[in-house]
Steps between C-alpha positions, in 0.01 A plus 500: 500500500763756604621777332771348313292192407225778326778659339614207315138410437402770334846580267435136408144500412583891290252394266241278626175633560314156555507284875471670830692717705532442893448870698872463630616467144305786360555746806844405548568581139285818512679669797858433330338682248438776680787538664665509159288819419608656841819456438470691175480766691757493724779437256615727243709510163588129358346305775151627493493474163598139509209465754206660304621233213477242774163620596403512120617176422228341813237620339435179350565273768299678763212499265520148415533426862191754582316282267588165655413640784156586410441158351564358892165684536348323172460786323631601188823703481325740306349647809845602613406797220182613702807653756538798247116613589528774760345279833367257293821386498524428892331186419856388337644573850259251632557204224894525545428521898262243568586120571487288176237244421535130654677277332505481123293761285490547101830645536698227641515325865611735778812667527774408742528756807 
């Protein structure tokens, strides 16, 4: 999946916190993300303030796709929350980094690269 490809995925699933995410899709998605927030600080007046609403408005979508990516590890989205726990929370950075599960899990069959 290339970065256009995650784009659309991930505007088109805004809401859906169920299936599996691909690393491409979810990392794709996440770095647009944060070059949205850079860019918030590099523009001024109108523009950056059309940004930050940009940035606000992802919130949702890069959750949801944070939480389909944690279910390609077959584990429940809900451990995406254990990233707010000072180190503990490094463990979330190894979920949403490590290869998926083979083939189909409880959360659906595996995503498409």
């Amino acid at each position: 999946m290339n970065f256009t490809q995650s784009l659309q995925t991930c505007y088109k699933k805004f809401f859906d916190f169920s299936g599996r995410a691909s690393k491409s899709e979810y990392w794709w998605f996440w770095l647009f993300n944060v070059i949205l927030y850079l860019l918030q600080f590099v523009f001024q007046g109108d523009l950056a303030l059309l940004i930050s609403l940009v940035v606000i408005a992802n919130f949702i979508p890069t959750i949801a796709a944070g939480v389909r990516r944690i279910h390609d590890s077959n584990k429940s989205g809900w451990h995406l929350l254990i990233g707010l726990i000072p180190l503990i929370g490094l463990w979330v950075f190894v979920l949403l980094a490590q290869d998926g599960s083979k083939g189909k899990n409880r959360f659906g069959p595996k995503p498409k690269k």
